[in-house]
TORPA-4810 file (N, C-alpha, C, O; in nm, 3 decimals):
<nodes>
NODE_1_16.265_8.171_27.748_16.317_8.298_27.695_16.214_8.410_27.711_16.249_8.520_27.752_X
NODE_2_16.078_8.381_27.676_15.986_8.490_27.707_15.979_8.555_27.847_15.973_8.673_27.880_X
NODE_3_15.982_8.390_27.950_15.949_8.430_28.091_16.080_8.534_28.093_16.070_8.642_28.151_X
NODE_4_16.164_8.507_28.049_16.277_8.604_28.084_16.300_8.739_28.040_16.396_8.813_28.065_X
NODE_5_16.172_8.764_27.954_16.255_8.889_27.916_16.115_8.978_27.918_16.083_9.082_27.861_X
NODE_6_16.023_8.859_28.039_15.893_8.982_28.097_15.811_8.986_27.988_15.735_9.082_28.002_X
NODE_7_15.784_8.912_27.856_15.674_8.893_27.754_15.575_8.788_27.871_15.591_8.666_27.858_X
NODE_8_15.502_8.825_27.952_15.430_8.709_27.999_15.304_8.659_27.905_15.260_8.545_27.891_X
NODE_9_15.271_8.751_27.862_15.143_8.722_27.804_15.191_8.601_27.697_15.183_8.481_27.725_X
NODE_10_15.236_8.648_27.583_15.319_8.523_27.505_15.371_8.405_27.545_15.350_8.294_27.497_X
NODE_11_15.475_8.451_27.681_15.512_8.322_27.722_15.411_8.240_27.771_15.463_8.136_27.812_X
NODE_12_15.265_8.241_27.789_15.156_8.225_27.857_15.078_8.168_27.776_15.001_8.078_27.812_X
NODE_13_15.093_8.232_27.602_15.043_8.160_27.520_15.079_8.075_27.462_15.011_8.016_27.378_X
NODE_14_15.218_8.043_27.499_15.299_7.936_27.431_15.304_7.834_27.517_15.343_7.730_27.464_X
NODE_15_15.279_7.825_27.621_15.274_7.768_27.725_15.114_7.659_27.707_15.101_7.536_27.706_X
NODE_16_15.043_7.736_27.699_14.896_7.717_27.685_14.908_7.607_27.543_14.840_7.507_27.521_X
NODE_17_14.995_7.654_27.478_14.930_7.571_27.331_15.041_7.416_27.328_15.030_7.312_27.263_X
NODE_18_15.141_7.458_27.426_15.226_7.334_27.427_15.147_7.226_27.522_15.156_7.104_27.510_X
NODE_19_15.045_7.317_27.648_14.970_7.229_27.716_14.895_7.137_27.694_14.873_7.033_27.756_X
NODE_20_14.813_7.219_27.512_14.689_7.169_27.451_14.739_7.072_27.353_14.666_6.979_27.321_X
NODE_21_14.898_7.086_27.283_14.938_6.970_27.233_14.942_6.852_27.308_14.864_6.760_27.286_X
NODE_22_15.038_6.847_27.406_15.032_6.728_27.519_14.876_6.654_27.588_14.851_6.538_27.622_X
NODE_23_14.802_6.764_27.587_14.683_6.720_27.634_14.604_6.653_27.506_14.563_6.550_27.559_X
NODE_24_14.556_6.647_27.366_14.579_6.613_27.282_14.648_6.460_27.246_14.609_6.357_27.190_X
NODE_25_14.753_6.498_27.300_14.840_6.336_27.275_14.817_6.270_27.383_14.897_6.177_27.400_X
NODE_26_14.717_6.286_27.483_14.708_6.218_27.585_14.821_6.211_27.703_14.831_6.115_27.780_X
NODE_27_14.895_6.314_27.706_15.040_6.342_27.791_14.995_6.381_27.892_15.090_6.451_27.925_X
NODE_28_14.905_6.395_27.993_14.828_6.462_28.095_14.916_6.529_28.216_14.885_6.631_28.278_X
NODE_29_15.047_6.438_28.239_15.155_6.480_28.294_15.213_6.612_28.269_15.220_6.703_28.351_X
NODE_30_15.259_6.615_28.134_15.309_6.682_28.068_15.225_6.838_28.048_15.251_6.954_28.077_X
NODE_31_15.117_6.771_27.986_14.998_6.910_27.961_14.972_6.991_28.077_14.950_7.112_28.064_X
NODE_32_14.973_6.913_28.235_14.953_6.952_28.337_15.038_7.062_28.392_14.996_7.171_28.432_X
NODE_33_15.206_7.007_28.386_15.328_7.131_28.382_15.310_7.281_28.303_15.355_7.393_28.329_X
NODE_34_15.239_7.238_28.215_15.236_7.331_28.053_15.171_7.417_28.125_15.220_7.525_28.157_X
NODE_35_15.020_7.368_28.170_14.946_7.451_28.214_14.961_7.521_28.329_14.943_7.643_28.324_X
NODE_36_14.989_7.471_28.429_15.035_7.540_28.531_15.110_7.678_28.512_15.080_7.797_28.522_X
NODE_37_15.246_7.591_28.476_15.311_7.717_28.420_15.258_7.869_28.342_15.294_7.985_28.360_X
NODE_38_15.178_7.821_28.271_15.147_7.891_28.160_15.013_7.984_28.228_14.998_8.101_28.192_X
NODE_39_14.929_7.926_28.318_14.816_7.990_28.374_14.882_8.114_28.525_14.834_8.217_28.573_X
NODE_40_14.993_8.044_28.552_15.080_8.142_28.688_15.104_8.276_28.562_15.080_8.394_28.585_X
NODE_41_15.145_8.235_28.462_15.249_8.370_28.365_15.076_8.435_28.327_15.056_8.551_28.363_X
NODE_42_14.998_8.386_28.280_14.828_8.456_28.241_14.809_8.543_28.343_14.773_8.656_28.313_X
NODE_43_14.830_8.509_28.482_14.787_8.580_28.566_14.868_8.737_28.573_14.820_8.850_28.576_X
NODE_44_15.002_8.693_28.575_15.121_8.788_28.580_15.078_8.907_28.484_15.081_9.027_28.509_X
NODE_45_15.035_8.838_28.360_15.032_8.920_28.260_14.910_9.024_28.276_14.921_9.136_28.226_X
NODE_46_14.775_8.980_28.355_14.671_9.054_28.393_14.725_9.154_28.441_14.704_9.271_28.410_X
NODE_47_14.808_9.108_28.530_14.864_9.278_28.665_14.901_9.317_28.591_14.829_9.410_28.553_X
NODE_48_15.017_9.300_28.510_15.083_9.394_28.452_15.123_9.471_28.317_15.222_9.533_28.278_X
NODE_49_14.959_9.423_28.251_14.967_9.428_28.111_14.799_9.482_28.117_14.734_9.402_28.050_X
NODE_50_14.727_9.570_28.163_14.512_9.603_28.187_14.500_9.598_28.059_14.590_9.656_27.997_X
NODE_51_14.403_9.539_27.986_14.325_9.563_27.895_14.235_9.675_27.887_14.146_9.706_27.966_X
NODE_52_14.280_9.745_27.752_14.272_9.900_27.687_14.067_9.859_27.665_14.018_9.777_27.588_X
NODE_53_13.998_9.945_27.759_13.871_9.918_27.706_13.818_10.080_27.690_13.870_10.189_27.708_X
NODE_54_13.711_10.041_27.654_13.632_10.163_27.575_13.569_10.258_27.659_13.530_10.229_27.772_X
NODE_55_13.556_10.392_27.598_13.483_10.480_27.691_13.342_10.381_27.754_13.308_10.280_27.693_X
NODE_56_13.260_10.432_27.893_13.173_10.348_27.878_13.047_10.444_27.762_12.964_10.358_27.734_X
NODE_57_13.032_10.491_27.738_12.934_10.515_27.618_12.910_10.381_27.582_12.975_10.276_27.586_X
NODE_58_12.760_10.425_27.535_12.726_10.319_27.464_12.797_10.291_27.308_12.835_10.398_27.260_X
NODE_59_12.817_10.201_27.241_12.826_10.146_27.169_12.778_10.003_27.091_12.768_9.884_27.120_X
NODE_60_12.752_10.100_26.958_12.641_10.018_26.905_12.720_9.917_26.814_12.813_9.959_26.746_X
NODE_61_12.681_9.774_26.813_12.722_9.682_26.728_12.571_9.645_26.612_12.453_9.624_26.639_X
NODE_62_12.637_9.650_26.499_12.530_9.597_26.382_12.588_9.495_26.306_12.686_9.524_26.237_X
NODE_63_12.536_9.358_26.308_12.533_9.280_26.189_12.426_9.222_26.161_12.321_9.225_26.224_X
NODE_64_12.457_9.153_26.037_12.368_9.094_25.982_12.341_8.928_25.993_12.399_8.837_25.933_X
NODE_65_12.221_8.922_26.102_12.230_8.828_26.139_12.055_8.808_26.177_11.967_8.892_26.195_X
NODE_66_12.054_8.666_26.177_11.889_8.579_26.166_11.857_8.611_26.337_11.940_8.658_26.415_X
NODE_67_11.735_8.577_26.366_11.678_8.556_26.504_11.702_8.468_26.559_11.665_8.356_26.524_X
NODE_68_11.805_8.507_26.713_11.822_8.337_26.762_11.708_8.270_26.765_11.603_8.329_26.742_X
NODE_69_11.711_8.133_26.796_11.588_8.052_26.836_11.579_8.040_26.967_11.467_8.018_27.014_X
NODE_70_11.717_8.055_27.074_11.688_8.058_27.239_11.757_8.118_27.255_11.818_8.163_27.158_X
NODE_71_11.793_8.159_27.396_11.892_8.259_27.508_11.923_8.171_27.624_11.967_8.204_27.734_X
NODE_72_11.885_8.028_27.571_11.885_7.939_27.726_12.022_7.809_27.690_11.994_7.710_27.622_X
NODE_73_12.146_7.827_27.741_12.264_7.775_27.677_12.228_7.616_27.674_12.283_7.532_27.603_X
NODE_74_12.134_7.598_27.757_12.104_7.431_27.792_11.990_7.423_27.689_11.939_7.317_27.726_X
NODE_75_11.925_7.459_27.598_11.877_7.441_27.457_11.906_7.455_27.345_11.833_7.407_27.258_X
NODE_76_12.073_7.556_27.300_12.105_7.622_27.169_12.126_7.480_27.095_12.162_7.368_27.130_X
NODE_77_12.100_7.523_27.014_12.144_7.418_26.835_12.176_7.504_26.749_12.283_7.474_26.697_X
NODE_78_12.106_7.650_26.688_12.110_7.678_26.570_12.207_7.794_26.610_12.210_7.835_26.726_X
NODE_79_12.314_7.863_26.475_12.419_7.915_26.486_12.358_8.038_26.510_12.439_8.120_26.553_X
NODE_80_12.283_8.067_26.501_12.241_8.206_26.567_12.236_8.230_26.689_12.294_8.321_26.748_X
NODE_81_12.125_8.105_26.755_12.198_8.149_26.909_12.306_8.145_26.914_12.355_8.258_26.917_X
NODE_82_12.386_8.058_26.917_12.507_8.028_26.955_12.595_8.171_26.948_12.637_8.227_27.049_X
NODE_83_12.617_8.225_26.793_12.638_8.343_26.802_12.597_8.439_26.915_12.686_8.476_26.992_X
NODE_84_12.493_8.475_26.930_12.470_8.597_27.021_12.495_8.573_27.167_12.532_8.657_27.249_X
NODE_85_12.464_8.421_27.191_12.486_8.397_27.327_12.633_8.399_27.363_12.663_8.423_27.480_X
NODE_86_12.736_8.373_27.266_12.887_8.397_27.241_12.881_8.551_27.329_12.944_8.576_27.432_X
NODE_87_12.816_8.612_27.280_12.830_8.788_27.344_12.755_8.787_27.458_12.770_8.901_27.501_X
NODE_88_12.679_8.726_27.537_12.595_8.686_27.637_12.648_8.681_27.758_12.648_8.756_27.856_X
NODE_89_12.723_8.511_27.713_12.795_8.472_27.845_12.922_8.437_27.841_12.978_8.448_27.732_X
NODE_90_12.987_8.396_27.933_13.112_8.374_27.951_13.114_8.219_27.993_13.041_8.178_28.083_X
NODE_91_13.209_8.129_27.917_13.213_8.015_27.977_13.336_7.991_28.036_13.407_8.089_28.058_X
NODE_92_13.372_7.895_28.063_13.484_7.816_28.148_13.655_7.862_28.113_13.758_7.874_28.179_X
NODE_93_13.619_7.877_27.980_13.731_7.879_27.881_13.710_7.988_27.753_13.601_8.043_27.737_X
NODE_94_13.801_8.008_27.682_13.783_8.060_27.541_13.861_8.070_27.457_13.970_8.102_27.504_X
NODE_95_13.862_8.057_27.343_13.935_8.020_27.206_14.004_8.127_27.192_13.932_8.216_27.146_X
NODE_96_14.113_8.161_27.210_14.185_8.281_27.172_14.194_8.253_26.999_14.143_8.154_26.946_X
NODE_97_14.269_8.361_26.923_14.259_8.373_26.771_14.316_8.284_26.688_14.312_8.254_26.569_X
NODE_98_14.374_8.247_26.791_14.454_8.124_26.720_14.430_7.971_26.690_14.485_7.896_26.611_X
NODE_99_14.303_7.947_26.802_14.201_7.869_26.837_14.286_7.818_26.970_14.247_7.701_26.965_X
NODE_100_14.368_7.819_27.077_14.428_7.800_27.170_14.306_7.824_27.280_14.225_7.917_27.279_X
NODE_101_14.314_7.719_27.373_14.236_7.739_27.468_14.306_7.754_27.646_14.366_7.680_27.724_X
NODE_102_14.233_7.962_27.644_14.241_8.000_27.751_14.188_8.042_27.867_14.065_8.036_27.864_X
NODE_103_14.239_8.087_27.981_14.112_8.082_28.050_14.016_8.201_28.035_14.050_8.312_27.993_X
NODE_104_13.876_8.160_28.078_13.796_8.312_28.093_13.702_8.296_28.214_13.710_8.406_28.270_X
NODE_105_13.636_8.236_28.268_13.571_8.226_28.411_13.651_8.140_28.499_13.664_8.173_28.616_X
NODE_106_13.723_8.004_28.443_13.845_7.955_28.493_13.928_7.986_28.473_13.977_7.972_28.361_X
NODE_107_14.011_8.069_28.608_14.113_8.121_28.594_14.249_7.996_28.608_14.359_8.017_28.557_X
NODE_108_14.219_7.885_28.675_14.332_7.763_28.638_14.259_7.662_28.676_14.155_7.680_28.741_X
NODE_109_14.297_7.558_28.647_14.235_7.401_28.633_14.361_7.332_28.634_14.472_7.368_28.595_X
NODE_110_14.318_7.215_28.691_14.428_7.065_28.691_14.345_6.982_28.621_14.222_6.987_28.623_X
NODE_111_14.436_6.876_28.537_14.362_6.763_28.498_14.444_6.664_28.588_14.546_6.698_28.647_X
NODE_112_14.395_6.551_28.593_14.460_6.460_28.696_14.355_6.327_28.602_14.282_6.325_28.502_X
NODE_113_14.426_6.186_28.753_14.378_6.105_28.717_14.362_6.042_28.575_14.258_6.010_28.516_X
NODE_114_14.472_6.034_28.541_14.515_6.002_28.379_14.393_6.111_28.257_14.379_6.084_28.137_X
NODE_115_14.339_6.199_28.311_14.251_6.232_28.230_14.115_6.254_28.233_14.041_6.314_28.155_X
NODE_116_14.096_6.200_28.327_13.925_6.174_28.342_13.936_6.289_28.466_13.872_6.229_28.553_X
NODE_117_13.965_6.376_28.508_13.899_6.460_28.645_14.006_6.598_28.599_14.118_6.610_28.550_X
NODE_118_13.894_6.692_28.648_13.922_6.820_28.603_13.860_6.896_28.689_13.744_6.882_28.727_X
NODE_119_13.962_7.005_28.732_13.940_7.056_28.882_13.977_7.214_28.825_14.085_7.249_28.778_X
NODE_120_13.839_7.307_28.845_13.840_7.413_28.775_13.835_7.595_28.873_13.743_7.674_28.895_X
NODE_121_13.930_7.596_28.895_13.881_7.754_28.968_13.848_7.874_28.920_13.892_7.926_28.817_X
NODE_122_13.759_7.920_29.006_13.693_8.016_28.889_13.746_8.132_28.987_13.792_8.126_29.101_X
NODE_123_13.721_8.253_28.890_13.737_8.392_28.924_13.685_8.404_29.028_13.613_8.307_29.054_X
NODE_124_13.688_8.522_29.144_13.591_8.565_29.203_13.508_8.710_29.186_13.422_8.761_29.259_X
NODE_125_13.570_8.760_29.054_13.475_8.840_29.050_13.435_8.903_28.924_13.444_9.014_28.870_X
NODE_126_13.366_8.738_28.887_13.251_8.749_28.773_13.127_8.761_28.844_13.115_8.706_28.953_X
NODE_127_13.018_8.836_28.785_12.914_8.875_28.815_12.799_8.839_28.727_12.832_8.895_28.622_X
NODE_128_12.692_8.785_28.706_12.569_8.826_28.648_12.545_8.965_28.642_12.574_9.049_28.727_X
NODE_129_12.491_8.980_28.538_12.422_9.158_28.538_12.344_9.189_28.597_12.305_9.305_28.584_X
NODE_130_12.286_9.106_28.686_12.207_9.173_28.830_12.279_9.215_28.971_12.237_9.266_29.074_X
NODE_131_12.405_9.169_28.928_12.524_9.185_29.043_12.562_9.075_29.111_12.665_9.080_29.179_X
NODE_132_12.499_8.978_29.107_12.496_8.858_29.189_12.572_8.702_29.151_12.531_8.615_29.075_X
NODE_133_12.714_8.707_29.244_12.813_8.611_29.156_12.790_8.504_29.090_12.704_8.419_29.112_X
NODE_134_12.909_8.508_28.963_12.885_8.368_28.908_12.923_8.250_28.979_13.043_8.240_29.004_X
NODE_135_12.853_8.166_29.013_12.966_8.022_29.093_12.956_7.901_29.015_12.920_7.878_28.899_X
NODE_136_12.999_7.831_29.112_13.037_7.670_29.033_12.890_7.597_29.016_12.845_7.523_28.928_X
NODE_137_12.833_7.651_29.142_12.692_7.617_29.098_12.621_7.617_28.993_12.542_7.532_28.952_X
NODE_138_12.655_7.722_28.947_12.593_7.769_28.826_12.595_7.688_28.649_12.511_7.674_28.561_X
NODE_139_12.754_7.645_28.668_12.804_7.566_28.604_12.752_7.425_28.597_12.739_7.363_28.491_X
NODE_140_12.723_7.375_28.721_12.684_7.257_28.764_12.513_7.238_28.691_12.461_7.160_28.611_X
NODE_141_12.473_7.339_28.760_12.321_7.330_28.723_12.292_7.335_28.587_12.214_7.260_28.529_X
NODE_142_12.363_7.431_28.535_12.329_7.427_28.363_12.349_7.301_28.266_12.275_7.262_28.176_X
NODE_143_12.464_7.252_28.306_12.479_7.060_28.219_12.376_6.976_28.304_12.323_6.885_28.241_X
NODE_144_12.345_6.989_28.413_12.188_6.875_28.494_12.085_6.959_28.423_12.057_6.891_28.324_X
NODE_145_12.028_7.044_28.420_11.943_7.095_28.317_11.933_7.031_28.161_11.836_6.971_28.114_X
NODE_146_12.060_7.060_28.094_12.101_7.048_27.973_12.035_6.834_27.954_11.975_6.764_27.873_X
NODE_147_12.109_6.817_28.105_12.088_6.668_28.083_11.971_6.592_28.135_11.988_6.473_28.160_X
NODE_148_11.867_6.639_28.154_11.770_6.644_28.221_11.652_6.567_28.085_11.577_6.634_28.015_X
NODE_149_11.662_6.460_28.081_11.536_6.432_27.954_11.411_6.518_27.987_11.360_6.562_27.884_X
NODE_150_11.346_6.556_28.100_11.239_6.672_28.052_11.263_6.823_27.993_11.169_6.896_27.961_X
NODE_151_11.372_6.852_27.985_11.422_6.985_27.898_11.434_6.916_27.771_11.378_6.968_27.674_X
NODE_152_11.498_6.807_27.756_11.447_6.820_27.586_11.560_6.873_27.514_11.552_6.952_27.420_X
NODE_153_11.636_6.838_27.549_11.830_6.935_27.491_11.852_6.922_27.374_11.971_6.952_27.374_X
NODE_154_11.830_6.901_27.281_11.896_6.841_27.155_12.058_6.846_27.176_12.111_6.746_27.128_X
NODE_155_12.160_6.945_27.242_12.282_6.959_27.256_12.316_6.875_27.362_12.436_6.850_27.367_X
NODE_156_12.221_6.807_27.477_12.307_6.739_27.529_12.420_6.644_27.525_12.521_6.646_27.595_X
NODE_157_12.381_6.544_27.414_12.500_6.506_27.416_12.647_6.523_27.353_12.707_6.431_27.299_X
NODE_158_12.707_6.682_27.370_12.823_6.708_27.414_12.837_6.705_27.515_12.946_6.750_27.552_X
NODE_159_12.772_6.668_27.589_12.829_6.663_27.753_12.852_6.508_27.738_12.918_6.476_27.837_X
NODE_160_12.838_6.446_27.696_12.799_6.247_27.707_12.932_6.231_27.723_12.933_6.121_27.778_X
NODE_161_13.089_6.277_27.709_13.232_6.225_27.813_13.198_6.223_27.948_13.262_6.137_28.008_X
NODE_162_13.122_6.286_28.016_13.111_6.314_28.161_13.057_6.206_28.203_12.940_6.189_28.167_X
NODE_163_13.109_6.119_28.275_13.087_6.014_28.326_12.911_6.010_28.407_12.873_6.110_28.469_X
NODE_164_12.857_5.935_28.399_12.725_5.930_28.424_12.603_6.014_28.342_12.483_6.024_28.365_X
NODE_165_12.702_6.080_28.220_12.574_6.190_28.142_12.461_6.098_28.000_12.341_6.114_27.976_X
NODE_166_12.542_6.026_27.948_12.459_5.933_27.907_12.329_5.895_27.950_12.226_5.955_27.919_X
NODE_167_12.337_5.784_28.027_12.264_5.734_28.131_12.145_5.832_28.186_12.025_5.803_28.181_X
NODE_168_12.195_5.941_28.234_12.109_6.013_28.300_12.029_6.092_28.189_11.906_6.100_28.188_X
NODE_169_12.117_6.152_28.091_12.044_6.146_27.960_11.919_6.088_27.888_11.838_6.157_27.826_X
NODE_170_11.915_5.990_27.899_11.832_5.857_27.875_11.729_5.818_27.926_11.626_5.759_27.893_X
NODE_171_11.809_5.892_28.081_11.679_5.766_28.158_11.691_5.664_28.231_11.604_5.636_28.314_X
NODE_172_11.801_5.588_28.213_11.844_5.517_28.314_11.911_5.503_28.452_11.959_5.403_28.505_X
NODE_173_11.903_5.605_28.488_11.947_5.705_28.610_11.893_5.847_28.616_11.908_5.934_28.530_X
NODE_174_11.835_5.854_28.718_11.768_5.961_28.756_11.824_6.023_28.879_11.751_6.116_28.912_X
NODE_175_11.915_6.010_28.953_11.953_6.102_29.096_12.066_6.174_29.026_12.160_6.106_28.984_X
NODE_176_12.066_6.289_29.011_12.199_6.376_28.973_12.313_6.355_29.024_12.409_6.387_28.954_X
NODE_177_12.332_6.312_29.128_12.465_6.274_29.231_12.515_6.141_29.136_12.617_6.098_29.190_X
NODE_178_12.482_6.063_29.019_12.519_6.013_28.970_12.614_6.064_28.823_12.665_5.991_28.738_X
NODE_179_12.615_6.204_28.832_12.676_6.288_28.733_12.791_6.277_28.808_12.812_6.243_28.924_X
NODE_180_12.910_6.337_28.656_13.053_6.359_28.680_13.076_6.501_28.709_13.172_6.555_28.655_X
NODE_181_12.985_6.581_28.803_12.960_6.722_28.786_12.933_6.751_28.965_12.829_6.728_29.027_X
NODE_182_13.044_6.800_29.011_12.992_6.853_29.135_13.106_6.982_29.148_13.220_6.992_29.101_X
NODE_183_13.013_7.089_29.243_13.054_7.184_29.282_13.114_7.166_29.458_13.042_7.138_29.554_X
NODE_184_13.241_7.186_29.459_13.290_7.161_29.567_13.258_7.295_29.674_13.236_7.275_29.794_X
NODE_185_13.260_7.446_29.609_13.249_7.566_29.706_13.209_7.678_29.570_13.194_7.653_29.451_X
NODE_186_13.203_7.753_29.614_13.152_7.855_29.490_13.229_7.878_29.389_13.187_7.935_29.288_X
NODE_187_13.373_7.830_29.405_13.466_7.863_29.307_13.519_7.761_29.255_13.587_7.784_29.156_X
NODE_188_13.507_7.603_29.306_13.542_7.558_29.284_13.461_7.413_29.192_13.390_7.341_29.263_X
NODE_189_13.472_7.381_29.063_13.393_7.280_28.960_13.482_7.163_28.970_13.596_7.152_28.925_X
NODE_190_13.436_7.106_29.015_13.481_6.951_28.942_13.386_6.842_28.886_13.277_6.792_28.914_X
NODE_191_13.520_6.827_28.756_13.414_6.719_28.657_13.479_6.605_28.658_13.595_6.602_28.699_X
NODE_192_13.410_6.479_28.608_13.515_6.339_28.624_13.430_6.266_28.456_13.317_6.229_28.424_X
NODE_193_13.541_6.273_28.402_13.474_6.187_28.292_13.495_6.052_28.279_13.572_5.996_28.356_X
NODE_194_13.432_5.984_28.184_13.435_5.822_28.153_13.508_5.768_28.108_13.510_5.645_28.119_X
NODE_195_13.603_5.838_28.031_13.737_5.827_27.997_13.810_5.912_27.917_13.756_5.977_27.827_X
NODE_196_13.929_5.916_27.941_14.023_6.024_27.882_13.979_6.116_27.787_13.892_6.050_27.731_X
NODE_197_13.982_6.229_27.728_13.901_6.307_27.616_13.995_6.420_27.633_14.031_6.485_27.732_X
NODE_198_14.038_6.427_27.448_14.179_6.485_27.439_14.087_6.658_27.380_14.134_6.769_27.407_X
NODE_199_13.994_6.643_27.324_13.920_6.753_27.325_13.841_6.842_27.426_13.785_6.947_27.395_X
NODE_200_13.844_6.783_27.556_13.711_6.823_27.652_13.731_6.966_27.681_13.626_7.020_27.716_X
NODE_201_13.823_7.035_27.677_13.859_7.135_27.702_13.807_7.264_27.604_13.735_7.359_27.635_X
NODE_202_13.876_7.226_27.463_13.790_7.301_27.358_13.629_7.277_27.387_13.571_7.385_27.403_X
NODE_203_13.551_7.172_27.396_13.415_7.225_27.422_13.349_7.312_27.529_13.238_7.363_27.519_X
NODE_204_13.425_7.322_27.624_13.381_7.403_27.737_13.402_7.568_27.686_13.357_7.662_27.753_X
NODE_205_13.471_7.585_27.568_13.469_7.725_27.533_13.365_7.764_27.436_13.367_7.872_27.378_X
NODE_206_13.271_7.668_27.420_13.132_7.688_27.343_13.011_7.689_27.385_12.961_7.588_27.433_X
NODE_207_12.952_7.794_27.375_12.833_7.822_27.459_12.700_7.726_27.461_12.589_7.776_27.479_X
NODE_208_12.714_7.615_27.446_12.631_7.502_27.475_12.669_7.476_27.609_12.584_7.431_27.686_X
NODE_209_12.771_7.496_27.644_12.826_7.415_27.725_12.833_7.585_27.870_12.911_7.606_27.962_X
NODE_210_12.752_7.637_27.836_12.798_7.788_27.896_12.674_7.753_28.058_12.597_7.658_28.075_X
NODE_211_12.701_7.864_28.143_12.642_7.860_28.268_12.516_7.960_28.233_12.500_8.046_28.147_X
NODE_212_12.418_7.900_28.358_12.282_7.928_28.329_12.271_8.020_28.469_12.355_7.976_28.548_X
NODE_213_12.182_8.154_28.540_12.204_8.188_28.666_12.080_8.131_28.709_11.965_8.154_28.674_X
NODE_214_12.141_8.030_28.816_12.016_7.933_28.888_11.925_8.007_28.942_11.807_7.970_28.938_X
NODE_215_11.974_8.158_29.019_11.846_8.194_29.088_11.737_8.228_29.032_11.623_8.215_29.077_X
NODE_216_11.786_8.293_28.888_11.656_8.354_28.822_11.592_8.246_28.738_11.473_8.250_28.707_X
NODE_217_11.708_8.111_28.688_11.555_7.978_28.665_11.451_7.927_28.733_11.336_7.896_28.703_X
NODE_218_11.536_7.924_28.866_11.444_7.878_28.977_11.306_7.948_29.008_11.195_7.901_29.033_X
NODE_219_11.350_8.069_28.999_11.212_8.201_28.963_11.119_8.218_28.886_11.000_8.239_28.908_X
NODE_220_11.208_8.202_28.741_11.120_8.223_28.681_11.096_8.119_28.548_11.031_8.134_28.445_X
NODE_221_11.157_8.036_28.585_11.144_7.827_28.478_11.174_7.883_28.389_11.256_7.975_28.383_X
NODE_222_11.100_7.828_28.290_11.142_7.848_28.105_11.126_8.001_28.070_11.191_8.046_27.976_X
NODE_223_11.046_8.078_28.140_11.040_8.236_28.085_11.163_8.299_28.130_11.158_8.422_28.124_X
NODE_224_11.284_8.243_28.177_11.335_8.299_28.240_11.449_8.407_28.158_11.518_8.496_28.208_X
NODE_225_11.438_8.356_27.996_11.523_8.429_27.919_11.439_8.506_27.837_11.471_8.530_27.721_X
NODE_226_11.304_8.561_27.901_11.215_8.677_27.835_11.322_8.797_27.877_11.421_8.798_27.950_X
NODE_227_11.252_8.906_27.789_11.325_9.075_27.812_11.320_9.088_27.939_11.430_9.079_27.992_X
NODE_228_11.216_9.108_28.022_11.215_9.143_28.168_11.269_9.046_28.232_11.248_9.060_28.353_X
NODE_229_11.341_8.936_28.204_11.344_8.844_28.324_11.489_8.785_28.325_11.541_8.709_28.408_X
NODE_230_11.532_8.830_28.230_11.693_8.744_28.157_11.787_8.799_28.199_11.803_8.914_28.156_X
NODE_231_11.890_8.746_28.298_12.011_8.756_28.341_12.122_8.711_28.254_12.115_8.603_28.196_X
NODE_232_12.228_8.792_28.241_12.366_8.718_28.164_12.525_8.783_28.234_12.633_8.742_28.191_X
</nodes>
């Protein structure tokens, strides 16, 4: 009824939350239709519905809030980062108000394989604030970081569904190609988990789980989220 009467955005969100029920009940079939559907009408609704934004003036936000403890998504624990880095970066996904999960750097994804593999396309034109695109890479590198026992994650294990993150976690595997985490082309993420996970989706819209920009770690290692040096 929505698709029909040109509400895409709604029909898009109803779509989305019937996906996240089914996906939930382990319906992967089902959730898969939902989504599809529901991510073709998201798109529709972009063209033909722009989001009303602000003069660019600056604008100042004030609350009242503690000192994060990092800016580096592959270290947050305490709700402060988490908070600010929320305004930082953009992850995979995001919690609309309802807590429904939609897209925001993935513009559509398949789940397949009863559950365990998730095939994610991203925008092409998200940017870092140095200008320089976001890719799948980016995505990739930040959970091998995150899972990396010499970083020291305390958050890693929300990643531990991803088939081989444990393990590599630990210590008992050390070649990354043993992760459920590869980047097929710049736009394209795929993850394979260890088994079915009716939540995996909601965590990817929490900035633990957010992308890191490889070029400027590679540059500049752990300082890399100082004032002069921090990309988002």
């Amino acid at each position: 009824f929505l698709k029909e009467q040109g509400e895409h955005e709604q029909g898009a969100r109803t779509l989305m939350k019937l996906g996240l029920t089914y996906h939930s009940a382990f319906d992967f079939g089902r959730a898969h239709q939902a989504y599809e559907e529901g991510l073709i009408l998201w798109q529709r609704a972009g063209e033909v519905e722009p989001v009303v934004s602000l003069p660019s003036a600056p604008h100042a936000l004030r609350v009242f809030w503690d000192e994060p403890g990092t800016l580096d998504p592959t270290r947050v624990l305490d709700v402060y980062s988490s908070g600010v880095m929320s305004q930082l970066f953009s992850m995979l996904v995001e919690l609309s108000p309802e807590m429904d999960v939609v897209p925001d750097v993935a513009q559509t994804w398949e789940v397949s394989e009863g559950g365990r593999k998730y095939v994610f396309h991203l925008r092409e034109d998200v940017r870092w604030s140095d200008g320089t695109p976001v890719t799948a890479e980016d995505f990739a590198y930040a959970w091998r970081q995150a899972l990396d026992p010499a970083t020291g994650s305390l958050p890693a294990d929300l990643l531990y569904d991803i088939k081989g993150a444990r393990a590599f976690h630990q210590g008992d595997v050390s070649d990354p190609a043993d992760l459920g985490v590869q980047a097929l082309d710049e736009h394209t993420l795929v993850v394979e988990l260890k088994e079915p996970t009716s939540y995996f989706l909601q965590l990817l819209a929490y900035p633990k789980t957010g992308p890191v920009p490889k070029h400027v770690v590679e540059t500049y290692g752990e300082a890399w989220t100082e004032i002069d040096n921090i990309v988002t």
